[in-house]
C-alpha positions in Angstrom: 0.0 0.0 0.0 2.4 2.9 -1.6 -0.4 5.4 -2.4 -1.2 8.7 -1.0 -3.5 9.4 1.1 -5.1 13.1 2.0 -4.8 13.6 5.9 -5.2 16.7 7.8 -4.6 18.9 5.1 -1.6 17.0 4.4 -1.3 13.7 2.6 0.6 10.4 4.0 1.9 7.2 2.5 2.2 3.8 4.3 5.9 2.2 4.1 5.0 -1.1 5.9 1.5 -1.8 7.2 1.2 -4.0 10.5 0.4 -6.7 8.0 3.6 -7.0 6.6 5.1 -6.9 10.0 3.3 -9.3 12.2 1.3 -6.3 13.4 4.3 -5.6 15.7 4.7 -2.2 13.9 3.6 0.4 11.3 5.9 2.9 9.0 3.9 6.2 7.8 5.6 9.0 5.8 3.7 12.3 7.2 4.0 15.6 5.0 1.6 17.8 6.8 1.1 21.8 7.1 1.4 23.8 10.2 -1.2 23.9 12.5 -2.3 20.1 11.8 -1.1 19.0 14.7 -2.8 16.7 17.5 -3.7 17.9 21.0 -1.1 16.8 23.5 -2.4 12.8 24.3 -0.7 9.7 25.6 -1.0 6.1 23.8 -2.2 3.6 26.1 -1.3 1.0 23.6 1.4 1.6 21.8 5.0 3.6 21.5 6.0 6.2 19.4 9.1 7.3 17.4 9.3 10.8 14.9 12.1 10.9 12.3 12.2 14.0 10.3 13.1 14.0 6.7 11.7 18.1 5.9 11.0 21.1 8.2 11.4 21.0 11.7 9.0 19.7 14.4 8.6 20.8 18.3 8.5 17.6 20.2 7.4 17.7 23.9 7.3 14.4 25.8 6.9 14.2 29.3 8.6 16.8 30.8 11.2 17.2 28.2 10.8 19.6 25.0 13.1 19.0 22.1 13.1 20.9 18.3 13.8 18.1 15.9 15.4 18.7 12.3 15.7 17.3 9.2 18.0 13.8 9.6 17.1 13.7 13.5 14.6 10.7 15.7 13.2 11.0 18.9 11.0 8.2 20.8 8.2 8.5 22.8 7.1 5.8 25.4 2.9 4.9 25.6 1.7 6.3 28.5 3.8 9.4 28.8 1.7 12.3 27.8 3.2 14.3 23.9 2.7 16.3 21.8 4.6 17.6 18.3 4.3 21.1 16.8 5.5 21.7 13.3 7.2 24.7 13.3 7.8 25.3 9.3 5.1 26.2 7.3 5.1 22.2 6.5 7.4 19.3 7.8 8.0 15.8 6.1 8.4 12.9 8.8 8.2 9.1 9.3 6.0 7.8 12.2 6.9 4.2 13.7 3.8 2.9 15.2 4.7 -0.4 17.7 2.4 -2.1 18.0 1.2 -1.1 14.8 -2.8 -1.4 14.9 -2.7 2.2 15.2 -2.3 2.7 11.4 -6.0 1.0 10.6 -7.0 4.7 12.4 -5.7 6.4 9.8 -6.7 4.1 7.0 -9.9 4.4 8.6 -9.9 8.9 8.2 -8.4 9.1 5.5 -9.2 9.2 1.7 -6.6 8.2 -0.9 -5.6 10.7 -3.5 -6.2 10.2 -7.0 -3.9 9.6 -9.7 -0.9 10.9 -6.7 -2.2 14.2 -6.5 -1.1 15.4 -3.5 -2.3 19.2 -3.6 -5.7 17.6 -3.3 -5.1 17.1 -0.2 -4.6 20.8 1.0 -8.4 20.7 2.1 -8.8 21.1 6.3 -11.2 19.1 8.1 -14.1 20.4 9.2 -14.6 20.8 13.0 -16.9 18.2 12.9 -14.5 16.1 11.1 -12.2 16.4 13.3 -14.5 15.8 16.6 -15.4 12.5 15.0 -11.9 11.4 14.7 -11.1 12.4 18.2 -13.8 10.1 19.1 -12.8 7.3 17.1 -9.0 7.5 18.1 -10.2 8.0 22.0 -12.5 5.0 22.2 -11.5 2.7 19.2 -7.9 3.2 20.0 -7.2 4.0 23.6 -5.5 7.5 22.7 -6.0 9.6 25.6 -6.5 13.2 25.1 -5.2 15.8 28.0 -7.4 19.2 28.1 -5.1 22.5 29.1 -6.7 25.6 30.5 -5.3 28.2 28.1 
């Protein structure tokens, strides 16, 4: 499964599915714009690691805070509350996903982009989209959102 799909205003492609993997982990190739971000959560289920090919993300995990460029990984652990900030206009990163069941989630919101055009996917979700997917991620999945007072 090599094709693109539009995401968050942004557009992904799977490198290895669970399938291919004995479900014990899941490559995704992000390129998303600023501001596409998820709220700061924790994975009850699975761990976590960010390597950036393009841009440069803001990576906060636990009590540690970390600016991440192109050529350069960070891990995060399940049940330690994170977060990531892309702090270029757009950033280009691979997500590891062990286990990787968490991939069917965004299979599941996702649509794939014909013919590889990827400037389809510039369209943003609506808020009602995106309230949906919470949803899905929180009770399908066992992400846990954390609320902060602003």
């Amino acid at each position: 499964m090599n094709e693109y799909r539009a995401y968050q205003g942004g557009y992904f492609k799977t490198l290895l599915q669970p399938s291919g993997a004995g479900s014990k982990l899941a490559m995704i190739e992000f390129t998303l714009p600023k501001g596409s971000e998820p709220p700061k959560h924790v994975h009850t289920l699975e761990d976590e690691a960010f390597y950036v090919l393009e841009g440069e993300l803001g990576v906060e995990i636990g009590e540690s805070y970390q600016v991440l460029k192109a050529g350069e990984a960070l891990f995060a652990p399940r049940l330690v509350p994170h977060s990531f900030r892309i702090l270029t206009d757009q950033a280009k990163f691979i997500n590891i996903i062990a286990p990787g069941d968490l991939w069917n989630y965004f299979i599941e919101v996702s649509k794939p982009i014909p013919n590889q055009l990827k400037e389809v996917a510039a369209i943003r979700p609506s808020v009602e989209t995106i309230n949906a997917q919470l949803e899905r991620i929180s009770t399908t999945y066992q992400v846990k959102f954390l609320l902060t007072n602003p």
